[in-house]
N, C-alpha and C positions, 0 to 999 in steps of 0.2 A: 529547626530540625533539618533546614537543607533539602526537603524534599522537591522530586522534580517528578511530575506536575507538580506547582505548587496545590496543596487541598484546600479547602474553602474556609476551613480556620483549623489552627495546632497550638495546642497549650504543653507547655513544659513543667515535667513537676520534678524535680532535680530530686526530691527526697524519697522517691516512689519506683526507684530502677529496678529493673525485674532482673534475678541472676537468672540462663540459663545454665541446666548441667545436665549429667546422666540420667536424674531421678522427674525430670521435668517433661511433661506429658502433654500431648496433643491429641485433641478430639473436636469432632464435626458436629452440628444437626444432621437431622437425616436430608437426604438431599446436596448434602454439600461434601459429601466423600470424596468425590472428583479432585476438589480446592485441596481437600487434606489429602490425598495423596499428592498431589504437584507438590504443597507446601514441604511435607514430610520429605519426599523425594530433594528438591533443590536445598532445604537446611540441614537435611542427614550428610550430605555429600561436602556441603561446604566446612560445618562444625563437628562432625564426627560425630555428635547424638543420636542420640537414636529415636527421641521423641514417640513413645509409644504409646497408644489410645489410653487412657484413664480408666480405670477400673470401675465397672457399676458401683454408682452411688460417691464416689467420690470427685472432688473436684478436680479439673484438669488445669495445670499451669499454664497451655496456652491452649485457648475454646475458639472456633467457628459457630455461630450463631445466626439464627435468621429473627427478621422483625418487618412483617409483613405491612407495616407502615411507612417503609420504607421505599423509595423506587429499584428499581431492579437490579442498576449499577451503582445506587449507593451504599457507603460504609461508614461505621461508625470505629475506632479504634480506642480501648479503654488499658492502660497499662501502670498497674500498679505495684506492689513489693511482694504478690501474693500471687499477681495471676494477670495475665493478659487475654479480653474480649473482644473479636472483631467480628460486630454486629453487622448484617448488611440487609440489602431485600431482597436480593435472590442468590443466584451461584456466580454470576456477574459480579456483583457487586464485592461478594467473598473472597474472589479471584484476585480484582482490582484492593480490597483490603489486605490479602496477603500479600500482593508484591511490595505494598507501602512499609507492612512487618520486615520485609525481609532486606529496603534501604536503611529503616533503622538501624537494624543489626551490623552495620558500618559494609566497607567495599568488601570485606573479607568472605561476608555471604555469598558474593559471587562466585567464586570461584567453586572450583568441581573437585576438590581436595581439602581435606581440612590441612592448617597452617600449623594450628595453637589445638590443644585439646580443652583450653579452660579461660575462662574470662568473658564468655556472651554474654552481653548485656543487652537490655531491651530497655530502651529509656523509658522512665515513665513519663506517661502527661497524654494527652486525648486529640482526637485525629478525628476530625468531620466532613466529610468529603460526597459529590458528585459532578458528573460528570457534565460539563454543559452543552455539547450536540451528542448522538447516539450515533453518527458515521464523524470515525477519528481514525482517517485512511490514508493508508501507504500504497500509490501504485508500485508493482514490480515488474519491469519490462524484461520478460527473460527470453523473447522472440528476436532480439536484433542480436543481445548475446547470452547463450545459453547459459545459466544457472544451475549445475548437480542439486539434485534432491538437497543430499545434506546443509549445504548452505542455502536452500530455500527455510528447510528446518530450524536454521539460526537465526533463520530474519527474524522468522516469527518469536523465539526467543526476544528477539532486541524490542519487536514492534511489546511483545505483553511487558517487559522491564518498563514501559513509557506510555501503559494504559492504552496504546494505540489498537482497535477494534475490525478494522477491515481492512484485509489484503487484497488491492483491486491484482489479478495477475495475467497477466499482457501477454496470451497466450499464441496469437497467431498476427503475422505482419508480413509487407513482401521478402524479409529478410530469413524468414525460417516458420515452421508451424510444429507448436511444439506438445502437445496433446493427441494422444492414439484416438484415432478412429475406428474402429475395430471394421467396419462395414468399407469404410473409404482408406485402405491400408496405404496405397500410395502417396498421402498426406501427407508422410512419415518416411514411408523409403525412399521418395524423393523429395518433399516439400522439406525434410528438419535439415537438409545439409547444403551448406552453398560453396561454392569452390573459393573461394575466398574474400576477403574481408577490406573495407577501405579502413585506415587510417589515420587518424586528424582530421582536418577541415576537407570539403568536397573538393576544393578549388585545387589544394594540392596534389592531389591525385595520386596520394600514397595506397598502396596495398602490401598487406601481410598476405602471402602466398598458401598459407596454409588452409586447408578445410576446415571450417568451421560448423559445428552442427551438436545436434545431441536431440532428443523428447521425454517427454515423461508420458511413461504407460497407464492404463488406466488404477488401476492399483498405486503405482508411487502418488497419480494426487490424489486417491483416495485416502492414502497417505499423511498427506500432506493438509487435506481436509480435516481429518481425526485430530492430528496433531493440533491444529488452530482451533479447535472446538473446543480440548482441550485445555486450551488459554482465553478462552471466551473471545476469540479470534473468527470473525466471517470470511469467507473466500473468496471473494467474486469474480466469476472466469470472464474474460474479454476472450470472444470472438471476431474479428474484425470482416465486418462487409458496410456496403458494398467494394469500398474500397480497403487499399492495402493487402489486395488479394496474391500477388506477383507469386508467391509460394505457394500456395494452392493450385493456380492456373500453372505452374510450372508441373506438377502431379496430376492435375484432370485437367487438360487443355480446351477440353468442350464447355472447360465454366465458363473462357474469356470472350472476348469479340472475336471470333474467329474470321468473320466477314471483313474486318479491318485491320488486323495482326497477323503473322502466322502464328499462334500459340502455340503448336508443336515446338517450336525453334525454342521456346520462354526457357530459363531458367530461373531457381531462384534467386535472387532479386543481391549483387553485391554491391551496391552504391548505401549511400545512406540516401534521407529524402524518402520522397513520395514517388513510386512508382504510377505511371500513366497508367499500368494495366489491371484493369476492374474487373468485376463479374459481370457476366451479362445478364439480362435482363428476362432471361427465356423460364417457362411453367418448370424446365426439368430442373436446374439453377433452384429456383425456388425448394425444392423437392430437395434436392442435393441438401442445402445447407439445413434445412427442416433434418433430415437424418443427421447431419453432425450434433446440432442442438439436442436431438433424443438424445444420445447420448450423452452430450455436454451435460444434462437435467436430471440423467441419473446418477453422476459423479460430484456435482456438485447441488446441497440441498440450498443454497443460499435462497434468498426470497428474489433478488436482483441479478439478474442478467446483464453482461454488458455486449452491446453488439460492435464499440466503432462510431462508425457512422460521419469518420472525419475526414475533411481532406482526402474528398473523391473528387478525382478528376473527370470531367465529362467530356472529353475530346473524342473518346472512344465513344460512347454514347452519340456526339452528335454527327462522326463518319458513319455509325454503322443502322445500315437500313432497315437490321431486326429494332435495331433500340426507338428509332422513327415511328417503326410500324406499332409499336407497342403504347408511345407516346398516344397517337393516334385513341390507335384502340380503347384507349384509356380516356381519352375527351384531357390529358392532363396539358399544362401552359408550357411547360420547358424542360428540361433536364432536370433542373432544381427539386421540381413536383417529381420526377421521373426517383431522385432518389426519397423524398418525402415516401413514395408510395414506396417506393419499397422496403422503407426504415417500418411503416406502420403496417405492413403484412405481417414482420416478426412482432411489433408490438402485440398485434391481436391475437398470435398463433402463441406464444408466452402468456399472454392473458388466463386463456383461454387454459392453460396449463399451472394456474396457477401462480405466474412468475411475474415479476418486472421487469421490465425494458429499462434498460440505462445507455446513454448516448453524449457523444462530447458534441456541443455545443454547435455543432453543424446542421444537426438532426435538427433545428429549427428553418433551415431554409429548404423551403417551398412548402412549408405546413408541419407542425408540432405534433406528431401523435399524439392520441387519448389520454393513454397512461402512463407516458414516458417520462423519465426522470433525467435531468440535464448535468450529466460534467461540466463545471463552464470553466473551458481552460485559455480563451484567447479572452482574457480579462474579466473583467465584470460583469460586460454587458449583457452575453447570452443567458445567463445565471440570470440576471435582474430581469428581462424580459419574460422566463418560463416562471421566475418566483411573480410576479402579476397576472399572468395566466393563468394560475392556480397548479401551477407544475412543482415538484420537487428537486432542488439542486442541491448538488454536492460543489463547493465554490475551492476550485485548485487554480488562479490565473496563475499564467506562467509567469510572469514578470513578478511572483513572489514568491512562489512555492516549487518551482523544478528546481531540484536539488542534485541535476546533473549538470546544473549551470554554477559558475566561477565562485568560487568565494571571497575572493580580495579582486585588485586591482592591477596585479602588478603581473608582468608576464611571465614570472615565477610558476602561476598555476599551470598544472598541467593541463592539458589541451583547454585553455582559459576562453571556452568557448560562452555563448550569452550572454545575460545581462550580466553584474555583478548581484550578488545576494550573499551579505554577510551573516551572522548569527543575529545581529542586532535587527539587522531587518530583517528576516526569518519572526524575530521575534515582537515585531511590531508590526507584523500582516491581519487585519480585520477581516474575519470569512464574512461579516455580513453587510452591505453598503448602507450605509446612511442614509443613504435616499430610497429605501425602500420600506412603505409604513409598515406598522404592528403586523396587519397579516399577512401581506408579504413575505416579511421577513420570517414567519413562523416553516415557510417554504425550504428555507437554507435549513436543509437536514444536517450538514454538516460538513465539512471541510478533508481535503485529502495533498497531501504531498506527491508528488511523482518523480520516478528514478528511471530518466529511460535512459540507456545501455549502449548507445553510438559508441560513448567512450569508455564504458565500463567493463571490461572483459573476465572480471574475477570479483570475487567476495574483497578482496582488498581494495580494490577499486572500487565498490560500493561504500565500503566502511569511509574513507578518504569523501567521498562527497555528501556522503547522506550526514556521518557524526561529526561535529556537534547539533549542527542543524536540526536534527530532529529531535532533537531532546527540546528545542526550542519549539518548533511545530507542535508538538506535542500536548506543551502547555499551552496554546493557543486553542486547540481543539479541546481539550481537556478545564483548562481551568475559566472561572471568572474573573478575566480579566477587565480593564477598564475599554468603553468600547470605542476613547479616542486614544490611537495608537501611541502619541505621545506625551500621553499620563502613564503610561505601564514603567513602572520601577524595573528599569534593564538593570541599571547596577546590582539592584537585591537579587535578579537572577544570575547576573554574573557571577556573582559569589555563591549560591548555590549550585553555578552550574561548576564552578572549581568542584566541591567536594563531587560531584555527580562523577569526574572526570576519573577520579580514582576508581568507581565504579565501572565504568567502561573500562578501564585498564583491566582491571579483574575479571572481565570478561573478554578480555582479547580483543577489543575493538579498534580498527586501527584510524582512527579520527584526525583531523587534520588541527594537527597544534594551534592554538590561539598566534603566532608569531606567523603562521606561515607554513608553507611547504617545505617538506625537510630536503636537506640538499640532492640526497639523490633522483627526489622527485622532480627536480629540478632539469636532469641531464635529456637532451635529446632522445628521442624515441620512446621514452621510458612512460607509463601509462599510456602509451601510442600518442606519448606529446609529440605535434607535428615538427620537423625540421624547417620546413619552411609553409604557407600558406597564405591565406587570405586573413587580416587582423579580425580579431572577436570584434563581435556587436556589443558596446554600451547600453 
């Protein structure tokens, strides 16, 4: 059947195909209204039917079902010459059964216009499906380049097409801050805009001269929240402290080391990299970013918070004689501790609110918060160390899963920066290590992709690194697969992911050809491919 996730088994019944047409009718359980209007909504538009609720007491040609023996995201698909059933255990599960309805019905589903008024066919034969972790996550870095609403609205689009379940979104960095503050307005009137933008590698020292900037209001991600809810989609906001603050500090300059800086002078932040300038360490600080979180917790209901927590420089920390005195004060051993304590004030103040703390894998040096859950992105290790502690990780190492790194080999790619990472390796990344026993391993909640945006400056430039790739990720997080990497039947996905491909075409996706980069991607400047710089890392 070509599906992509593959589901956990799919029988064909060649003799059992379901015609759609005019007179063919669509209805819910209660409870699962939501699923039947998206479903009704995406297949009215594509087929031209109209698919209308089923009249009491009669049978509906295609039914939404609940079967409380079931887990929450799984489905069952029954499709015979009479009627099609997509049995699930909750609204999840419903969700994830009709986007699988709506591969069947070939690439033409996709589209936002019917083509044909006649010939839907729903093949028959059975579809048994779940999900094997419950975080199947896409980061979205839209702080280094801004994202419009509408195409945050289409990711999520692409992420429900591919079962994928959590939008981590990369809301503030020293490169812009891109969420209102209603209380701290200057966030926003000077923190979301930088005067201009580097280009290519650091070494080059290219800049586009233009301003760069944009935020979303509290409304658009309220927005944008709904929207993902709607696709059985979580949200999860990245605030970033104590470091990556440079945009902030460039808006309230009493946040930074003022004893060591002048932070008046700061702007926000137009390098790429890791800006030296932090938060400091002072009770009002504390207080400051405590009010952005209130607000952060009423826009987003996620159960997980993400704070950062990466790649903080401590140099300002160890010039500055408040951050000393505080060490002190505090009986703590070094800097380390110095951000340890201050990762596990928000852990408790989120606690304590209901929430979880989530942290990239830095948040383990100088001491592990209580109830903290680990990103582990500089490999394995930090992930393996919090899943033995009894901590929960979400496992994205870079050297498999950044999907703003190169896809071939060849200097063709645009700005062919990192490792290489093909589809095939894409598709052969194990989120859980080997060497971690039974209940360890139960700790890896689940696996996530990341798109940061150095070189991404549009939706097309996302499309180009993320597709095909994540259709491969996808099924990694989604399916069971085999758990040594090279037993996984790449071929059979190849050839599923050919038909997949026409799908994305149908959706406008503009994915980067199996051959290669197409020639104009090729020319100087062009996706801010550098003219000259420093060669990619291997």
């Amino acid at each position: 059947m070509d599906l992509i996730p593959a589901p956990l088994s799919s029988v064909r019944l060649a003799d059992q195909d379901l015609l759609l047409d005019q007179d063919t009718t669509l209805t819910a359980a209660p409870g699962l209204e939501p699923v039947e209007q998206w479903l009704r909504t995406a297949l009215t538009a594509a087929t031209g039917l109209a698919l209308r609720p089923a009249p009491p007491g009669s049978a509906a040609g295609v039914e939404l079902a609940l079967d409380d023996t079931l887990e929450a995201e799984a489905y069952r698909i029954s499709v015979r010459a009479d009627r099609a059933v997509v049995t699930a255990g909750g609204p999840a599960g419903a969700l994830w059964g009709a986007q699988t309805l709506r591969q069947l019905l070939g690439p033409d589903a996709y589209r936002r216009a019917p083509l044909r008024r006649t010939g839907w066919v729903l093949p028959g034969g059975d579809v048994e499906d779940a999900p094997r972790f419950t975080w199947r996550g896409v980061l979205l870095d839209v702080s280094r380049h801004f994202l419009p609403k509408s195409d945050v609205l289409r990711f999520l689009d692409l992420m429900a097409v591919h079962k994928l379940n959590v939008l981590h979104l990369h809301l503030t960095d020293d490169q812009g801050w891109r969420i209102e503050i209603k209380r701290y307005p200057r966030l926003t009137e000077a923190g979301s805009w930088r005067e201009r933008s580097m280009t290519g590698y650091r070494a080059g020292q290219r800049r586009d001269d233009r301003p760069h900037g944009g935020f979303y209001t509290q409304d658009d991600l309220r927005e944008i929240v709904a929207y993902a809810a709607q696709r059985q989609i979580t949200v999860v906001p990245e605030i970033e402290l104590p470091g990556h603050a440079q945009a902030a500090v460039a808006a309230y300059p009493e946040l930074g080391n003022g004893d060591v800086v002048d932070t008046a002078a700061l702007g926000v932040w137009t390098d790429w990299g890791v800006s030296p300038n932090v938060f400091n360490v002072s009770d009002e600080t504390l207080r400051f970013l405590e009010g952005v979180l209130e607000e952060v917790l009423e826009i987003f209901p996620s159960e997980y918070v993400h704070i950062g927590g990466d790649e903080c420089p401590k140099e300002q920390w160890r010039a500055s004689a408040a951050a000393q005195a505080r060490i002190k004060e505090l009986g703590l051993a070094d800097e380390d501790e110095l951000q340890s304590w201050f990762v596990r004030h928000f852990d408790g103040w989120l606690a304590e609110r209901g929430r979880r703390l989530v942290g990239w894998d830095e948040i383990l040096e100088g001491g592990l918060a209580p109830g903290a859950t680990v990103s582990s992105w500089r490999g394995y290790g930090g992930g393996v160390a919090a899943a033995r502690a009894g901590h929960d990780v979400v496992m994205c190492p870079e050297q498999h899963v950044y999907l703003d790194h190169r896809q071939g080999p060849g200097d063709d790619e645009p700005i062919p920066v990192g490792w290489v990472r093909s589809l095939e390796d894409v598709y052969r990344f194990e989120p859980v290590p080997a060497e971690l026993d039974e209940v360890a391993a139960r700790h890896v909640i689940g696996t996530q992709a990341n798109l940061w945006t150095e070189f991404m400056d549009s939706a097309r430039d996302i499309d180009y690194r993320a597709f095909p790739r994540l259709a491969a990720f996808a099924e990694v997080a989604w399916s069971r697969l085999p758990a040594d990497p090279a037993a996984r039947d790449y071929a059979g996905f190849e050839r599923r992911m050919t038909a997949h491909l026409a799908r994305l075409d149908a959706l406008g996706v503009e994915y980067r050809p199996a051959a290669g980069p197409h020639p104009w991607q090729q020319w100087p400047g062009v996706l801010g491919r550098p003219i000259e710089g420093t060669p990619p890392r291997v």
